[in-house]
C-alpha positions as CSV (number, residue, x, y, z in Angstrom):
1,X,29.7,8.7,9.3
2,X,29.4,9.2,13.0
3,X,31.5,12.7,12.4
4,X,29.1,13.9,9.9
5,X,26.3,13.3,12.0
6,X,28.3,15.1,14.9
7,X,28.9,18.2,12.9
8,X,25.3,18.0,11.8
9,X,23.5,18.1,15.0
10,X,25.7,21.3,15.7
11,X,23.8,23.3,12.8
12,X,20.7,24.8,13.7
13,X,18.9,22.9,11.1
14,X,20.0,19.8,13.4
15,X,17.6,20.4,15.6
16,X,15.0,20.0,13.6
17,X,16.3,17.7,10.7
18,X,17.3,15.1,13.2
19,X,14.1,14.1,15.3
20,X,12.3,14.0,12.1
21,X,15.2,11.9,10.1
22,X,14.7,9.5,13.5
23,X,10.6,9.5,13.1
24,X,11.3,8.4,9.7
25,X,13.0,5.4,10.7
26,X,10.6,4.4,12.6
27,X,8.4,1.1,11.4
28,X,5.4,2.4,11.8
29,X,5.7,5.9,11.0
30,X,3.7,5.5,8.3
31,X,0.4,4.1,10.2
32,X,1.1,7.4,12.7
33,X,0.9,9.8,9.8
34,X,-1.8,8.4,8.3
35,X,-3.8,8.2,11.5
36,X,-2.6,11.5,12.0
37,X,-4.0,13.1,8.3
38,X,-6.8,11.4,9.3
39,X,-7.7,13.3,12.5
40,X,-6.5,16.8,10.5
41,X,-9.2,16.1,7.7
42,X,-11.7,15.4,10.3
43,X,-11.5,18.5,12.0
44,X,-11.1,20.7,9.1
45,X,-13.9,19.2,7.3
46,X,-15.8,20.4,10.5
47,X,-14.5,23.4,11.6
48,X,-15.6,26.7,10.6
49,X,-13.2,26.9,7.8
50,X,-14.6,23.5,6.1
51,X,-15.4,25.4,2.9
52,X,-11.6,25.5,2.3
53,X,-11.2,21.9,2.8
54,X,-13.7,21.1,0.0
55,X,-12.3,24.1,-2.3
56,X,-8.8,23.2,-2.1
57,X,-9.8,19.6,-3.0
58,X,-12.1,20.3,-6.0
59,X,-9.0,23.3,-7.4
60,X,-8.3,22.1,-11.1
61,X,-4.8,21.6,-11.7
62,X,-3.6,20.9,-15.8
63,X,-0.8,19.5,-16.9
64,X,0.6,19.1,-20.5
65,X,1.7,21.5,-23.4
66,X,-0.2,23.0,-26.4
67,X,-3.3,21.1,-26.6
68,X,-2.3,18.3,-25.1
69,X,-3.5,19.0,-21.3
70,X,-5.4,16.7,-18.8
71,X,-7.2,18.8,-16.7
72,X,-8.7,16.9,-13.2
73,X,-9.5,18.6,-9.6
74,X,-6.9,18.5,-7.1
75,X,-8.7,15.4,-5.4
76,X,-8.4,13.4,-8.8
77,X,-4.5,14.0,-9.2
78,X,-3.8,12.4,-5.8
79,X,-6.5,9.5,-5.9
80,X,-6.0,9.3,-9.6
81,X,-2.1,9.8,-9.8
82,X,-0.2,9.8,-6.8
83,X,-2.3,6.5,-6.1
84,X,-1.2,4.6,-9.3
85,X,2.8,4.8,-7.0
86,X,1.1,3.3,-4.2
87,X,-0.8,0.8,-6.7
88,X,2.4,-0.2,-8.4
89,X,4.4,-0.8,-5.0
90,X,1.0,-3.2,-4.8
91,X,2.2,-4.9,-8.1
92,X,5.7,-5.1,-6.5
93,X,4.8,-6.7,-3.8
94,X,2.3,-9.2,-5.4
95,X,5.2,-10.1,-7.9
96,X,7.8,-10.4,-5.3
97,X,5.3,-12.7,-3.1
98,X,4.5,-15.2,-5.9
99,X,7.9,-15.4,-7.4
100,X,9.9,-15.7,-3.6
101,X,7.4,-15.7,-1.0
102,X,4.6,-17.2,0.5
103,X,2.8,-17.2,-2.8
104,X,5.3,-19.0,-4.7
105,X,3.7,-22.3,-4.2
106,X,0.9,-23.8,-4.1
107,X,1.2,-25.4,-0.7
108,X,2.4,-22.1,1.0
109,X,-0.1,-19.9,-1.0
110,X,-3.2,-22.0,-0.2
111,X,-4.0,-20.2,3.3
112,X,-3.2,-16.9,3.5
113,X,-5.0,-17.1,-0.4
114,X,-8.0,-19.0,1.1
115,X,-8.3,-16.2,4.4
116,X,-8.1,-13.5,2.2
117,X,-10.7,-15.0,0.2
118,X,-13.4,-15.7,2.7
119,X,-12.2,-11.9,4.2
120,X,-14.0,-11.0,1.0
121,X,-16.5,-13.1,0.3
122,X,-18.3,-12.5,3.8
123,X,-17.8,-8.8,3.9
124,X,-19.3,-8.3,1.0
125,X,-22.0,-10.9,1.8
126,X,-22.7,-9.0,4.8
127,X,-22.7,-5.6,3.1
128,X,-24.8,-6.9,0.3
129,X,-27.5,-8.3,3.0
130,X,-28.3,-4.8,4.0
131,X,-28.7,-3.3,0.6
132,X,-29.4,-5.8,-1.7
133,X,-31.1,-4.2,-5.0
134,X,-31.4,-1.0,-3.1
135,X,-29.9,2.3,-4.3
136,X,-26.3,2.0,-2.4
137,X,-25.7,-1.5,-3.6
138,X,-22.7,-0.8,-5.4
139,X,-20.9,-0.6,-2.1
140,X,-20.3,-4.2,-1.5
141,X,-17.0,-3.7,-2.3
142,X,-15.7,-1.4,-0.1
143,X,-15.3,-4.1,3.4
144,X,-14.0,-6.3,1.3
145,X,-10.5,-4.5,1.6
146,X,-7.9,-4.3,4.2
147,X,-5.2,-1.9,5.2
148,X,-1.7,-3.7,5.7
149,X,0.0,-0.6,7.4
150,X,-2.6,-0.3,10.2
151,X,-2.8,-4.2,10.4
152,X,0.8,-4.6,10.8
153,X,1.2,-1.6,13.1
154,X,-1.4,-3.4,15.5
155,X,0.3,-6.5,15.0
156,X,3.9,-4.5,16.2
157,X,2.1,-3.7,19.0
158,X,2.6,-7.0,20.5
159,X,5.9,-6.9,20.0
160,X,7.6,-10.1,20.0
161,X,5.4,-12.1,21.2
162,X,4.1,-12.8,17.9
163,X,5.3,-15.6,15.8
164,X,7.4,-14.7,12.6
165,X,4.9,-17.2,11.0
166,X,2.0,-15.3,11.8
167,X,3.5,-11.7,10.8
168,X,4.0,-13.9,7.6
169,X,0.7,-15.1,7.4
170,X,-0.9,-11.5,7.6
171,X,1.2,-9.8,5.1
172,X,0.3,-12.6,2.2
173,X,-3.4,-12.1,3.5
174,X,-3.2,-8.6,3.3
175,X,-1.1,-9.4,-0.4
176,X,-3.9,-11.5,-1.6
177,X,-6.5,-9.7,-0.3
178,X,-4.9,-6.4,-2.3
179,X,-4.9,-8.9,-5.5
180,X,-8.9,-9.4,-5.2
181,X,-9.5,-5.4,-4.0
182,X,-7.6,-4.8,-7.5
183,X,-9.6,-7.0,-9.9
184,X,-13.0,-6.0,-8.1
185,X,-12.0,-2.3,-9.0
186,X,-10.9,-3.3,-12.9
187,X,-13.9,-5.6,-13.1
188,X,-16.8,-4.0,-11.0
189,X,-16.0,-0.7,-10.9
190,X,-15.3,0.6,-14.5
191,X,-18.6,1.6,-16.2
192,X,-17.8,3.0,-19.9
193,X,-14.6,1.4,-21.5
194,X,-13.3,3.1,-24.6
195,X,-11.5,0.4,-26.9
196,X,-8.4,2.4,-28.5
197,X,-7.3,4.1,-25.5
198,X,-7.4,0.8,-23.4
199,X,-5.6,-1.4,-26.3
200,X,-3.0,1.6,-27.0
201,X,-2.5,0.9,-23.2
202,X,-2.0,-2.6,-23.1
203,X,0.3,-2.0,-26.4
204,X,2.1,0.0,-24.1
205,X,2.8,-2.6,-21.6
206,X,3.9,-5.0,-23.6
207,X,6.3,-2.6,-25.2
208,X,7.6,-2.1,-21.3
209,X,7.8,-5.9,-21.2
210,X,9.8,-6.0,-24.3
211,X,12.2,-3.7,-22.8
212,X,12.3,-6.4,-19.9
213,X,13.2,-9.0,-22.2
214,X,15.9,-7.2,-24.5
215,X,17.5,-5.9,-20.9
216,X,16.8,-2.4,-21.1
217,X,17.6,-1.3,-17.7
218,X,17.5,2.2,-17.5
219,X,15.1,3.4,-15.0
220,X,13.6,7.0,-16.9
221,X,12.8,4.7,-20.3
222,X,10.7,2.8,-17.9
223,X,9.1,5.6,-15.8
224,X,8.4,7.5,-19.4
225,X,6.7,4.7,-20.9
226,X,4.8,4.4,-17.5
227,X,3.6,7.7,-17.7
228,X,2.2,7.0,-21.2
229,X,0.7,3.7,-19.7
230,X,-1.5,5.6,-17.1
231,X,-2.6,8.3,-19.4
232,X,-3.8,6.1,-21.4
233,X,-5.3,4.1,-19.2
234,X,-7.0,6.6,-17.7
235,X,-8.2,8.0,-20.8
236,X,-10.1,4.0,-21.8
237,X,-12.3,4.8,-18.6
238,X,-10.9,1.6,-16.4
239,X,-9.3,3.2,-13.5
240,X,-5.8,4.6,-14.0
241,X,-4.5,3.0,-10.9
242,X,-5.3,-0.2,-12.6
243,X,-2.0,0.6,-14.8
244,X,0.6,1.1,-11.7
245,X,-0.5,-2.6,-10.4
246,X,0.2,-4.0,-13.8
247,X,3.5,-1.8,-14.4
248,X,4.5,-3.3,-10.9
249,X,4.0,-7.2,-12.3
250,X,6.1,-6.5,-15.2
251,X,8.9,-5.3,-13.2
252,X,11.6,-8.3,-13.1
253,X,12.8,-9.9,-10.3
254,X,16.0,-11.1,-10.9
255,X,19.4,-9.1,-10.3
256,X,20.9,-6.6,-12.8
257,X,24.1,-8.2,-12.8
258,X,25.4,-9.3,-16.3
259,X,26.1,-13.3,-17.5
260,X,29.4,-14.2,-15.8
261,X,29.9,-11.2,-13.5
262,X,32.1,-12.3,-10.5
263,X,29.7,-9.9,-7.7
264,X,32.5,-11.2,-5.1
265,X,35.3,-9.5,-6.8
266,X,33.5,-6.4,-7.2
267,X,32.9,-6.5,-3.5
268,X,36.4,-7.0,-2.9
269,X,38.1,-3.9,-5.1
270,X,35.2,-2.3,-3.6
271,X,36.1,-3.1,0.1
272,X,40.0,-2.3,-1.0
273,X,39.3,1.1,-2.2
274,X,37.0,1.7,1.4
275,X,39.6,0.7,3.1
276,X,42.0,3.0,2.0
277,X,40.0,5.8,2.6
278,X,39.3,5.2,6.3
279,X,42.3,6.9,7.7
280,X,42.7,9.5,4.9
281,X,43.5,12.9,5.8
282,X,41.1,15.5,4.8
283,X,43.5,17.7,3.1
284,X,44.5,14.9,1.3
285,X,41.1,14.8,-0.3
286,X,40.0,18.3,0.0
287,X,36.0,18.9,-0.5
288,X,35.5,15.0,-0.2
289,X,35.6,13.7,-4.2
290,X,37.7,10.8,-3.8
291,X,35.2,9.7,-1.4
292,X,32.6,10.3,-3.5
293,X,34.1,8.4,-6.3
294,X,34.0,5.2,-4.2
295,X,30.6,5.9,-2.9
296,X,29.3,6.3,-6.4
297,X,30.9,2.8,-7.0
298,X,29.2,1.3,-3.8
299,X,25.7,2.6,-4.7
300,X,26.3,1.7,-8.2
301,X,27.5,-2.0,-6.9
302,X,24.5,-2.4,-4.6
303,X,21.7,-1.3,-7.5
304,X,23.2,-3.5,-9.9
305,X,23.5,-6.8,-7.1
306,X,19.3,-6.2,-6.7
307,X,17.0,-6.7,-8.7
308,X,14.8,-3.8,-10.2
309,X,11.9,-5.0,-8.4
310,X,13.8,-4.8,-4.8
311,X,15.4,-1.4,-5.7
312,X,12.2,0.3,-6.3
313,X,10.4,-1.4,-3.7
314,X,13.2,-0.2,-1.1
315,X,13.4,3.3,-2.9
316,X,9.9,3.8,-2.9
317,X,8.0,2.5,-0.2
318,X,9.1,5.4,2.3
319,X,7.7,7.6,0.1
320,X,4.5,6.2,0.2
321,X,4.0,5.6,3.3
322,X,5.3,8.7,4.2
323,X,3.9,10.7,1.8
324,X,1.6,9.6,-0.3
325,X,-0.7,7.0,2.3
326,X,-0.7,10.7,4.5
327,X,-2.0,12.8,1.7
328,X,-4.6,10.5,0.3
329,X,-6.2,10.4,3.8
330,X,-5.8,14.1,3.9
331,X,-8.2,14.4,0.9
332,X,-10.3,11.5,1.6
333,X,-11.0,11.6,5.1
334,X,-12.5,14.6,5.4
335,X,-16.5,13.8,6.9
336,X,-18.4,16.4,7.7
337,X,-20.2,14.8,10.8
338,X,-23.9,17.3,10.3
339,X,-27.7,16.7,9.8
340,X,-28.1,15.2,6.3
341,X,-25.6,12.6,6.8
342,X,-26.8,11.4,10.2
343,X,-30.3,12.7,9.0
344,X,-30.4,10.5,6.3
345,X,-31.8,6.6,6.3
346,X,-30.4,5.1,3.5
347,X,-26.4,7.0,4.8
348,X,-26.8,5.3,7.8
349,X,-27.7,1.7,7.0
350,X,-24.4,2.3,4.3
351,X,-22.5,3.6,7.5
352,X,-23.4,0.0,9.5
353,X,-23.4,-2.3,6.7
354,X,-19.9,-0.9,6.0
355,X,-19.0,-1.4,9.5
356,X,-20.5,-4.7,10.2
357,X,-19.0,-6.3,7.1
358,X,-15.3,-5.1,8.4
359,X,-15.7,-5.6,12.5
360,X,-17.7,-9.1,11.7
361,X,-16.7,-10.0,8.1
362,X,-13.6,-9.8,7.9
363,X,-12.4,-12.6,11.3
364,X,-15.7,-14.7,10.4
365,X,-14.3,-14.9,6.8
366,X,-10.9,-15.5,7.1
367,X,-10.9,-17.9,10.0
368,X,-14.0,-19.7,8.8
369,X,-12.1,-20.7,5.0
370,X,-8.7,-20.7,6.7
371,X,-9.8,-23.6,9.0
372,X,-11.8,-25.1,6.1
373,X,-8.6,-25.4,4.2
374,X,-6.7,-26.9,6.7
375,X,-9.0,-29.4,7.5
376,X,-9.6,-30.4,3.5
377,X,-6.0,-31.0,3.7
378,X,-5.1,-28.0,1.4
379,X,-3.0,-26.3,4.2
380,X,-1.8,-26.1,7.1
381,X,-1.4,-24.0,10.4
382,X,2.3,-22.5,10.4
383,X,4.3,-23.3,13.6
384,X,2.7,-21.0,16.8
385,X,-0.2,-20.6,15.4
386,X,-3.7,-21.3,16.5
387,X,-7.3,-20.7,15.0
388,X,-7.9,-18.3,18.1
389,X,-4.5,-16.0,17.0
390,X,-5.7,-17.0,13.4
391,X,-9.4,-14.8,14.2
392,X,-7.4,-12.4,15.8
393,X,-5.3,-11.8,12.7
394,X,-8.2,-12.1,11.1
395,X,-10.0,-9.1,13.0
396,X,-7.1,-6.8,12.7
397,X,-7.4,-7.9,8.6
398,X,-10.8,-5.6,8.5
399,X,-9.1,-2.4,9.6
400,X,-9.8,-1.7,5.9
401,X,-8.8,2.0,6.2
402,X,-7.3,3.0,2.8
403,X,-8.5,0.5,0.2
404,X,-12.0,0.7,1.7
405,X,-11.5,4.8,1.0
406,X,-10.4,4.2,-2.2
407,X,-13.5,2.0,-3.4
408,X,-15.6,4.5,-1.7
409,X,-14.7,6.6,-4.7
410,X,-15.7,4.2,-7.1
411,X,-18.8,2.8,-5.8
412,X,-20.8,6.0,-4.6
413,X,-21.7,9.1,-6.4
414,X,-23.7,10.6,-3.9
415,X,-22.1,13.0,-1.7
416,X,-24.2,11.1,1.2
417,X,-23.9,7.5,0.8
418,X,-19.8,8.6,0.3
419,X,-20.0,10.3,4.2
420,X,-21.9,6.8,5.3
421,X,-19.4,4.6,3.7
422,X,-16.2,6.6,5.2
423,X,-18.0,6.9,9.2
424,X,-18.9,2.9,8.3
425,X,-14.9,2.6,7.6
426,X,-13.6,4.5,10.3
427,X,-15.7,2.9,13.3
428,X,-15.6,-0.5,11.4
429,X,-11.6,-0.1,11.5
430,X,-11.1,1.0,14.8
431,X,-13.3,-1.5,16.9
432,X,-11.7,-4.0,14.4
433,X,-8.3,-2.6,15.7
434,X,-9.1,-2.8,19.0
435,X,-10.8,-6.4,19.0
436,X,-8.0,-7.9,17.4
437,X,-5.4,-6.9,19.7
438,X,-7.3,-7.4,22.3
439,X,-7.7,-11.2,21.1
440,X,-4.3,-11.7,20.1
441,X,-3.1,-10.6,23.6
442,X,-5.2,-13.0,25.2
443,X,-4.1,-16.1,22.8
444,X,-1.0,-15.3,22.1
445,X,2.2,-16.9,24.1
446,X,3.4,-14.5,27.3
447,X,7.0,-15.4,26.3
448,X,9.0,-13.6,23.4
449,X,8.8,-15.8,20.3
450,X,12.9,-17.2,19.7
């Protein structure tokens, strides 16, 4: 390996393969490109050539054969589509949590469950105490909803003087809080349901879980039938993305490998077969296929030893953070900062009730049922933690960045009240940002946590 990247850096594509291959690795490369896509929208959407932004956006794009085509803007394939990958990495991660992790029981699940529900509860309480019964009403349920790559990347900006515990405790918030976001959007925010196409859907799924249960293991079967899942899905009028977060959930978590397969043998042949190709000679395997061979068999060994719901999560969540986070923001973010947004009454109480229920929300509510939980008896603080780094946490929770985006969407029609809702999100998420760190630095332990 170190060879090959040698001889690589002395091609001239080296130079600029390798410092983005090393951006990639980077944990929070995601939260920079987002942040990044951001700022481009931004100024596009107000720079003289701002008509393009909105044209490329609203470009219909079919796909299909013969008379089978869906036909949807540009906009509607990424929040639509692309979204229902970042939606079923969601389900992975809800599944994985409450089958290994801090929502596996009961005991463990009770705080980070009970934060993320007063982090909705009072966001939306907030929200709904500007506008109630007033024409942007349906927006209670965009503060409700928090970001977990910008959380964690303000959270990694403390390095390691936070607890393990409390990193813990913001991901299964952020988990949990993603669990409600999802059930507002199936519940709330579908207006017209058409019967057929939603029960040919749910057919669907459990013809995916039957696959599950038989041990069908092959990953195109699965994506095919996914495909058919969210077209159909889409089609019943609840929102397609609905179908990735469900697909996700019916992903198993337990290894591929078959009844009575000895894994540590595997490893060892495996290891023998390594081995024996460290030393060898080039011209002894000229254009590299004997080490191919035994590459093929690692890879093969190490999908088989996960389980489907760790391989995808691992094969996939570069790509979305990478790729398809930075793209959504590109065609959401866009603002276009002029009179009738700033002109208008109704846009800006939408713009402040937003960004109260996220900067002040969002800490009140999950420290507020977090310490009511605790001192019920229903939980506990984890080791390092106190209720002061708890409402720190529980400020960085309200940057609500691309959820809050995403219900945006669904809960506004007018162009207006959509360019309130998104200024709300983006001043509501960056003082939140900004709070919480600042809080955490002061409460948090000077000394690097063992």
């Amino acid at each position: 390996m170190p060879r090959y990247e040698s001889s690589q850096r002395k091609r001239p594509i080296g130079v600029v393969a390798d410092p983005l291959l090393r951006f990639a690795q980077l944990e929070n490369a995601g939260a920079i490109l987002l942040l990044l896509m951001t700022v481009v929208a931004l100024v596009w959407a107000n720079s003289p050539w701002a008509e393009s932004y909105h044209h490329l956006w609203h470009t219909q794009v079919s796909l299909g054969w013969g008379d089978a085509v869906l036909s949807l803007p540009l906009e509607a394939w990424v929040n639509d589509g692309l979204m229902a990958i970042f939606f079923f990495t969601v389900g992975l991660e809800i599944k994985r949590e409450m089958v290994l992790g801090e929502l596996s029981s009961l005991s463990r699940a009770m705080l980070p469950v009970m934060g993320a529900l007063g982090g909705m509860i009072v966001p939306a309480a907030i929200y709904s105490g500007f506008h109630a019964g007033g024409p942007a009403a349906s927006g209670w349920g965009v503060p409700m909803a928090t970001d977990i790559a910008f959380a964690v990347a303000a959270l990694a900006i403390l390095g390691k003087r936070v607890p393990s515990s409390l990193k813990v405790f913001l991901l299964a918030l952020a988990i949990a809080d993603d669990l409600g976001a999802v059930t507002v959007i199936a519940v709330f925010y579908t207006e017209t349901i058409h019967l057929n196409a939603l029960l040919t859907s749910f057919a669907l799924l459990g013809f995916v879980f039957a696959m599950n249960v038989i041990g069908v293991r092959a990953f195109p079967a699965y994506w095919l039938a996914g495909a058919f899942v969210w077209f159909f899905m889409h089609e019943s009028g609840v929102h397609a993305t609905i179908a990735g977060v469900l697909l996700g959930m019916l992903t198993p978590a337990t290894a591929n490998l078959a009844p009575g397969e000895a894994f540590s043998e595997r490893a060892e042949h495996l290891a023998d077969k390594i081995r024996d190709l460290v030393n060898l000679d080039d011209d002894a395997d000229f254009g590299g296929h004997r080490k191919a061979h035994v590459v093929d068999d690692v890879i093969g060994a190490y999908a088989r030893a996960q389980s489907p719901l760790d391989y995808l999560l691992h094969q996939l969540e570069r790509f979305v953070a990478l790729a398809i986070m930075p793209l959504f923001a590109l065609a959401n973010a866009g603002v276009a900062f002029d009179a009738n947004v700033f002109g208008n009454a109704t846009s800006l109480w939408v713009a402040l009730a937003v960004g109260c229920g996220l900067f002040f929300g969002k800490p009140i509510g999950v420290t507020l049922l977090a310490w009511l939980s605790v001192r019920l008896g229903f939980a506990a603080l984890p080791s390092g933690v106190s209720y002061a780094s708890l409402a720190g946490t529980g400020a960085l929770a309200g940057i609500g960045f691309t959820m809050a985006l995403f219900v945006t969407n669904l809960a506004f029609g007018d162009p207006i009240l959509i360019a309130g809702s998104k200024i709300g999100i983006f001043a509501g998420s960056f003082a939140a940002a900004v709070v919480g760190t600042l809080v955490l630095r002061r409460t948090l332990p000077h000394e690097p946590q063992a």
